[in-house]
C-alpha positions as CSV (number, residue, x, y, z in Angstrom):
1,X,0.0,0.0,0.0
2,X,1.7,3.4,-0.8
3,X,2.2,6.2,1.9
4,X,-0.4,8.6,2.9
5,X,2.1,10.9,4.5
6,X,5.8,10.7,4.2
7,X,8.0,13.1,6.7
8,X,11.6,13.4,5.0
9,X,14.2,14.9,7.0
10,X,16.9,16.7,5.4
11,X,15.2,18.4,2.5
12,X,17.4,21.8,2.7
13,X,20.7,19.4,0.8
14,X,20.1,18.8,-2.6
15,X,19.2,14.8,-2.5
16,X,16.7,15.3,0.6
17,X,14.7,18.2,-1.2
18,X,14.8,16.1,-4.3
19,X,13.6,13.5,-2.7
20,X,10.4,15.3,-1.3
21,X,9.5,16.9,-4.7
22,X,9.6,13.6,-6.2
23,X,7.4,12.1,-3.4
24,X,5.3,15.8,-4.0
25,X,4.9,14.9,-7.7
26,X,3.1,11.4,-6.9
27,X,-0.5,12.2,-6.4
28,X,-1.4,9.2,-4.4
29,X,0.5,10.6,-1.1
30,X,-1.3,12.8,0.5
31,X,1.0,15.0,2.4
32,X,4.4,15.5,2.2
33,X,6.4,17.0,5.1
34,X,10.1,18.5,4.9
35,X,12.2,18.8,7.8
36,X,15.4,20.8,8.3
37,X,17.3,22.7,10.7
38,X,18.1,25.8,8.1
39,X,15.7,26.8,5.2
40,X,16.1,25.3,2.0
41,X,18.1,27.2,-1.1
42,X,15.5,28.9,-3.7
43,X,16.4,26.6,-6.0
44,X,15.9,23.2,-3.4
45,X,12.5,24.9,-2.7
46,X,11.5,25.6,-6.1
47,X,12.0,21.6,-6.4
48,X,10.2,21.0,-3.5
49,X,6.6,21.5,-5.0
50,X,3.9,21.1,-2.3
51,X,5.8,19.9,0.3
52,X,5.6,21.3,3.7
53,X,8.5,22.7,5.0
54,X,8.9,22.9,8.7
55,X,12.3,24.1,10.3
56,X,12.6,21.8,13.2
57,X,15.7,20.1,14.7
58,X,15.8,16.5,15.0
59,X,17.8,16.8,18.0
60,X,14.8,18.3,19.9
61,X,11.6,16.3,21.3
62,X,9.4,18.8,19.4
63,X,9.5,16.4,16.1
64,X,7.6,14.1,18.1
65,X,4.8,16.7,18.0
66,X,4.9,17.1,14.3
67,X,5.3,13.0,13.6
68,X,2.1,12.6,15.9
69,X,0.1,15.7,15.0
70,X,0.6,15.2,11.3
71,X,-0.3,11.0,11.3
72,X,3.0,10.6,9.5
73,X,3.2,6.6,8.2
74,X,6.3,7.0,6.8
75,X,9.5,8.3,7.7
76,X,12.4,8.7,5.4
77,X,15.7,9.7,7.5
78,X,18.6,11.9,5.6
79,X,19.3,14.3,7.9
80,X,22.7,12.5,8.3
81,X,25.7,14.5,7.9
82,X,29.3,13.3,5.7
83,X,31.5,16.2,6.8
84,X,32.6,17.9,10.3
85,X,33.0,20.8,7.9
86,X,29.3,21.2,7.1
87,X,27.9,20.6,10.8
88,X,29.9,23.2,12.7
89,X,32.8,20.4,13.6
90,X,32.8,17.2,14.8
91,X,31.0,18.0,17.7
92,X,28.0,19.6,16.5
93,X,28.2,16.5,13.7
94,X,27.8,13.8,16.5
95,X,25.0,15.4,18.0
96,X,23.0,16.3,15.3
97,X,23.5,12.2,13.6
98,X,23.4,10.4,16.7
99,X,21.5,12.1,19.0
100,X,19.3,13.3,15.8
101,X,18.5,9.9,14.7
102,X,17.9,8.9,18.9
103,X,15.4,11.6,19.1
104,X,13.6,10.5,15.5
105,X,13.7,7.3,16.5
106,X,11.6,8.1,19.8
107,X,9.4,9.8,18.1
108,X,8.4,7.4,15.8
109,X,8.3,4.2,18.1
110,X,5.9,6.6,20.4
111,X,3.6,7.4,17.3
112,X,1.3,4.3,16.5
113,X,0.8,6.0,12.9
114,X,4.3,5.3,11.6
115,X,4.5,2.3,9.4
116,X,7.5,2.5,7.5
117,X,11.1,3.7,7.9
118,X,14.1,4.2,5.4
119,X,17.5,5.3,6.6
120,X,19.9,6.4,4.4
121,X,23.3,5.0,5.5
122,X,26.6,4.2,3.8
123,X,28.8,1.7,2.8
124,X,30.9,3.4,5.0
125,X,30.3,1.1,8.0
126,X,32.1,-1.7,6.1
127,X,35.5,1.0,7.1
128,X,38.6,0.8,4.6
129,X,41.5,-1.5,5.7
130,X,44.2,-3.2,3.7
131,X,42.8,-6.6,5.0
132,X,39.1,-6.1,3.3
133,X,37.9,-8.9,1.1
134,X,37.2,-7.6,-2.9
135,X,33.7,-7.4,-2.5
136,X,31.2,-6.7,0.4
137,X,28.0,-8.1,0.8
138,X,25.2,-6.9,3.1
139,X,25.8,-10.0,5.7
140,X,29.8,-9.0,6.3
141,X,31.0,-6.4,8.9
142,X,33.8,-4.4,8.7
143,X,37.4,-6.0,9.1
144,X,38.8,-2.6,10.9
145,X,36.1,-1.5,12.8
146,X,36.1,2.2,12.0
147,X,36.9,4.4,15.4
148,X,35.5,7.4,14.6
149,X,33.9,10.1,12.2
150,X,31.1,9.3,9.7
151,X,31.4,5.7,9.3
152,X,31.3,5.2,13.5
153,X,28.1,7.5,13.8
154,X,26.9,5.2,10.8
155,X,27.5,2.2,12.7
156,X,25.8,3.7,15.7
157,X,23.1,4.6,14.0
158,X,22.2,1.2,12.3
159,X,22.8,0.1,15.4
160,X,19.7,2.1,16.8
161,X,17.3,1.3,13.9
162,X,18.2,-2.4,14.3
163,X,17.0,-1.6,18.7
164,X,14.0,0.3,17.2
165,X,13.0,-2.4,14.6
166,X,12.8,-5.4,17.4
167,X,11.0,-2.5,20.0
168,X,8.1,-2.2,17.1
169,X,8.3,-5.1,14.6
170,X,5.1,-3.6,12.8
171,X,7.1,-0.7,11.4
172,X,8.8,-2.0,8.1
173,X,12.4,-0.7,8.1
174,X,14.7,-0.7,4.9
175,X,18.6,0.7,5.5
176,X,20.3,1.7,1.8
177,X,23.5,1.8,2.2
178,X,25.2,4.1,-0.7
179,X,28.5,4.3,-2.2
180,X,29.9,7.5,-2.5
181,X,27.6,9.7,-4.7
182,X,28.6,11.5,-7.7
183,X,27.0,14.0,-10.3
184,X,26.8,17.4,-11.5
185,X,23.9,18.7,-8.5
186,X,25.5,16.8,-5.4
187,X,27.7,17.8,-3.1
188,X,29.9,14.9,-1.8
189,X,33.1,14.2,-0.2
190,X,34.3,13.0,-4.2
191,X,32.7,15.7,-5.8
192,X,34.5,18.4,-3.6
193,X,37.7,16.2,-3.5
194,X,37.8,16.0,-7.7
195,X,36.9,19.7,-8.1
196,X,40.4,20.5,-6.8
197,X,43.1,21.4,-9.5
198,X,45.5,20.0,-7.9
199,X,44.6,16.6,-5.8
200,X,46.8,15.3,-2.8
201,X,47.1,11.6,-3.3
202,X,49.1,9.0,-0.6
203,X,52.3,7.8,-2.1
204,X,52.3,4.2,-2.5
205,X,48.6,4.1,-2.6
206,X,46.0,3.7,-5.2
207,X,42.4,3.1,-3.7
208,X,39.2,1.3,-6.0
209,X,36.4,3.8,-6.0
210,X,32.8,2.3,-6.9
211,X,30.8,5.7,-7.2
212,X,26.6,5.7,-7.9
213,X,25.2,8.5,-10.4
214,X,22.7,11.2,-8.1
215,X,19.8,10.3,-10.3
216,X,20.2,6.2,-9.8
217,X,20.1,7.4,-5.6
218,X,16.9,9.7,-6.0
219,X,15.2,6.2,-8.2
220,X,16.4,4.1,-4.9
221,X,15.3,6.5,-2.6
222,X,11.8,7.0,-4.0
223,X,11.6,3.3,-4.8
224,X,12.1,2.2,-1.0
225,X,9.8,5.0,0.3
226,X,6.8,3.7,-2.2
227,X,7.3,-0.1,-2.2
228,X,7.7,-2.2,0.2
229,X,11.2,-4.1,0.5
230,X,12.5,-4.3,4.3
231,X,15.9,-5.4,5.3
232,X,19.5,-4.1,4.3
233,X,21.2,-3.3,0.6
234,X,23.7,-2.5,-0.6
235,X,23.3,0.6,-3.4
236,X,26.3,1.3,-6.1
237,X,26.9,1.4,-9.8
238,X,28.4,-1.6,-11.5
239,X,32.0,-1.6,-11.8
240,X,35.2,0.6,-10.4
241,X,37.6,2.7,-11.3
242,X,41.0,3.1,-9.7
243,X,41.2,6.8,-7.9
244,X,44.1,7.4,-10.3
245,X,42.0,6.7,-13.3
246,X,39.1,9.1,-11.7
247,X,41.1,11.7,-11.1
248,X,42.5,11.7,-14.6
249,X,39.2,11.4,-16.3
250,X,38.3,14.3,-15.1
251,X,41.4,16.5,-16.1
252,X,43.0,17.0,-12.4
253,X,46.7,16.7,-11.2
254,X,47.4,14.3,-8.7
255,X,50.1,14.7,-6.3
256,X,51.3,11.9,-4.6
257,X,52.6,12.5,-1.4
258,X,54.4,10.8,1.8
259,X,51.3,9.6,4.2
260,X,53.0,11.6,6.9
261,X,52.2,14.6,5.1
262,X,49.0,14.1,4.0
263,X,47.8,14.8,7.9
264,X,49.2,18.2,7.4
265,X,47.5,18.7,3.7
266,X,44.0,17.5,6.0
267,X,44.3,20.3,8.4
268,X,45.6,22.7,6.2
269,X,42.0,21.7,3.7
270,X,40.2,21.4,6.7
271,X,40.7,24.9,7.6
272,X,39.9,25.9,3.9
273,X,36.7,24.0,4.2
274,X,38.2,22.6,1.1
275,X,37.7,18.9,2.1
276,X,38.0,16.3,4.7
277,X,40.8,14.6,4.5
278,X,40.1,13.6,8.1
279,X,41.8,9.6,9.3
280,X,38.4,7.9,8.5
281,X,38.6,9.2,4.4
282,X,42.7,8.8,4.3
283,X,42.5,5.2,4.9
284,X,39.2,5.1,2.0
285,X,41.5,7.0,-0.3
286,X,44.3,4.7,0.1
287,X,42.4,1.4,0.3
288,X,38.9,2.0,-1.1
289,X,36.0,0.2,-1.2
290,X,33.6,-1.9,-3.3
291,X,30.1,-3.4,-2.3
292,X,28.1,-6.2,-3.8
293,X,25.0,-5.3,-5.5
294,X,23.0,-8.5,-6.0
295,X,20.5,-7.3,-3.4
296,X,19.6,-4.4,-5.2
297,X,19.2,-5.9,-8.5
298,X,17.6,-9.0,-7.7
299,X,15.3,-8.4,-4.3
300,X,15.2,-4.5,-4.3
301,X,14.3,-5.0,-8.0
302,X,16.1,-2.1,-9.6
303,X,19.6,-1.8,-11.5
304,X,21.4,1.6,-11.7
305,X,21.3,3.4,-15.0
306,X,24.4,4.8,-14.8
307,X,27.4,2.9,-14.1
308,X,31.0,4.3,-12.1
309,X,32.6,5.0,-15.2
310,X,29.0,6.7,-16.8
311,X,28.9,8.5,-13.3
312,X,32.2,10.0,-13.2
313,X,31.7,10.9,-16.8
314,X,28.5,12.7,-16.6
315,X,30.3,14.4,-13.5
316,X,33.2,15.4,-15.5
317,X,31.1,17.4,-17.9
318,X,30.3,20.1,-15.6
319,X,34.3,20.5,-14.5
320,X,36.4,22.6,-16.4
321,X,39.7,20.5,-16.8
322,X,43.3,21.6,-15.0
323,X,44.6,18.8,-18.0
324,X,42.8,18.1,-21.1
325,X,42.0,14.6,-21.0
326,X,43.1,13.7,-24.6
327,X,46.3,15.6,-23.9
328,X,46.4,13.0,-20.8
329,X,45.4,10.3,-23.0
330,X,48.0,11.1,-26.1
331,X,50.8,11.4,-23.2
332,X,49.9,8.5,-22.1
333,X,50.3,6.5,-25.1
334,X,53.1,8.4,-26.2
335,X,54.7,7.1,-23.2
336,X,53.4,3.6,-23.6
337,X,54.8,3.5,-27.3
338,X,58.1,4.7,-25.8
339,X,58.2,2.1,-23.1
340,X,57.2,-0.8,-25.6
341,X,59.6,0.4,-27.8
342,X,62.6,0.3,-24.8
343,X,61.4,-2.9,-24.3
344,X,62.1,-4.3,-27.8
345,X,65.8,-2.7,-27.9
346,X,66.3,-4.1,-24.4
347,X,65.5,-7.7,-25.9
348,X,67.6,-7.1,-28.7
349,X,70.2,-6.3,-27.0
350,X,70.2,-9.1,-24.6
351,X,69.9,-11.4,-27.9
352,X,72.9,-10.3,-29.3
353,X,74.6,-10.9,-25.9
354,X,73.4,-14.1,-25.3
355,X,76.1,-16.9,-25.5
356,X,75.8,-19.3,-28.7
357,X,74.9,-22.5,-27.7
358,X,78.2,-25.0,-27.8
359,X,78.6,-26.5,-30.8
360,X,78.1,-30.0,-31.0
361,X,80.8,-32.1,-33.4
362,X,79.3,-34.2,-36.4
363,X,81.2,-37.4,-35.2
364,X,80.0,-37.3,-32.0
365,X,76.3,-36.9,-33.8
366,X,77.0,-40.2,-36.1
367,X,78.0,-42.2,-33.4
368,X,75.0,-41.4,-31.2
């Protein structure tokens, strides 16, 4: 049975206010509800269609009131936030994603209208260790347990849901957890990391990046708020990339630096508000990560349109380029040709200098 009226928390960032205009658009949901701590951007609210904004804080007991008051059914949790940077530090992060998400979680096990409940979470709570298998699937748990940041408050929070799910089993839950998003509207850790010209890389390193397109997480999002799949999945676009390769694509320098120094390069960007290159993302840009998607594609029921490489692309469009990409490209091969070429001389050489085999005398051959 679809929703009669979805709440949506986060609708101010660019995926949460899509997210309710889509909902908006479907004219078999009654009410839509927005919830933010700031007012959305003009152009988020022009999005936004008919959905009620209310400027509440999660944090607060209040959004119980507007759960109950409204007879919410559904409740669609983004107001989760990536960066330290874009919460007032780490601090003011904690608070507002783990005591947020307490409060919301409250609220809805105390309001016997709530049916449904879709958390956005990450892949992130799989952490980023040199010992992690090729793939995750949705039943494994993270090899390094991650100690802090993002990933740990994503942890925590699963954690909660899973508490909240067993307190009211009637209440169908569904956890997405993403890979890093990518496109030309989103702001994400990858999109601010690849819009630098020049991009500090750890020497030695060279992480697998599996990104999903911003319209294939909207589709997911809308999908598990309408329909009713319940458990966890994993949500990414087929195939990776290697961070080197990304960061080429889409015309930027890398510099590859000693890991001691990248701590100074993440407090120097940190101050900037350039981007996090806090412990928890250094050890996912030196090691990476990649998640099954079978769940998605065969339970959930949808496959992304877009995959990494069609993501990154589609990205790329809307970045000016520090390095043309076909000069990259002609370098490249120019470099390959030379190397193949320095190959075939080294051979030849070592031909030449390769002892003849001792003769053997035509006696010896006759009596044998």
């Amino acid at each position: 049975m679809p929703p009669a009226v979805v709440l949506v928390t986060g609708v101010s960032r660019w995926l949460g206010g899509a997210l309710a205009g889509e909902l908006a658009a479907d004219s078999s949901i009654e009410r839509v509800i927005g919830v933010d701590t700031v007012p959305p951007s003009p152009e988020v609210l022009r999005r936004l269609g008919r959905t009620e904004f209310v400027r509440a804080d999660i944090r607060n007991p209040l959004i119980g009131k507007v759960i109950t008051g409204a007879s919410v059914d559904t409740v669609v949790h983004m107001n989760i936030s990536a960066t330290p940077g874009g919460s007032g530090g780490r601090t003011s992060m904690k608070e507002l994603n783990v005591i947020g998400t307490m409060q919301l979680l409250a609220a809805c096990q105390a309001a016997p209208s709530v049916r449904r409940l879709v958390l956005k979470s990450t892949s992130a709570v799989y952490g980023a260790s040199s010992r992690d298998p090729a793939v995750f699937t949705e039943s494994m748990q993270a090899r390094r347990v991650p100690g802090g940041g993002f990933a740990k408050d994503s942890l925590d929070i699963e954690g909660y849901v899973r508490s909240f799910a067993r307190r009211r089993p009637d209440v169908d839950v569904a956890v997405l957890r993403f890979t890093n998003f990518i496109g030309p509207r989103i702001d994400s850790l990858l999109t601010t990391f690849f819009r630098m010209p020049l991009v500090p890389t750890a020497l030695g390193y060279d992480a697998r990046v599996q990104l999903l397109h911003e319209d294939d997480a909207l589709a997911v999002l809308t999908r598990a708020t309408t329909q009713d799949f319940t458990g966890t999945v994993n949500v990414g676009g087929d195939g990776t990339l290697l961070l080197s390769q990304a960061i080429r694509r889409v015309g930027r320098v890398p510099v590859p630096l000693p890991t001691p120094a990248m701590g100074s390069i993440g407090r120097l960007t940190r101050g900037g508000s350039l981007v996090d290159y806090s412990p928890e993302q250094m050890r996912f840009l030196n090691f990476g990560r990649v998640v099954d998607t079978t769940v998605l594609r065969e339970e959930f029921g949808y496959t992304p349109r877009y995959t990494t490489v069609a993501a990154l692309a589609d990205f790329a469009r809307t970045v000016q380029p520090v390095v043309p990409p076909a000069l990259v490209d002609g370098v490249a091969g120019r470099a390959l040709s030379l190397l193949d070429g320095l190959a075939r001389v080294s051979e030849s050489v070592a031909e030449r200098r390769r002892p003849a085999p001792p003769s053997i005398p035509l006696r010896a051959v006759r009596d044998a």
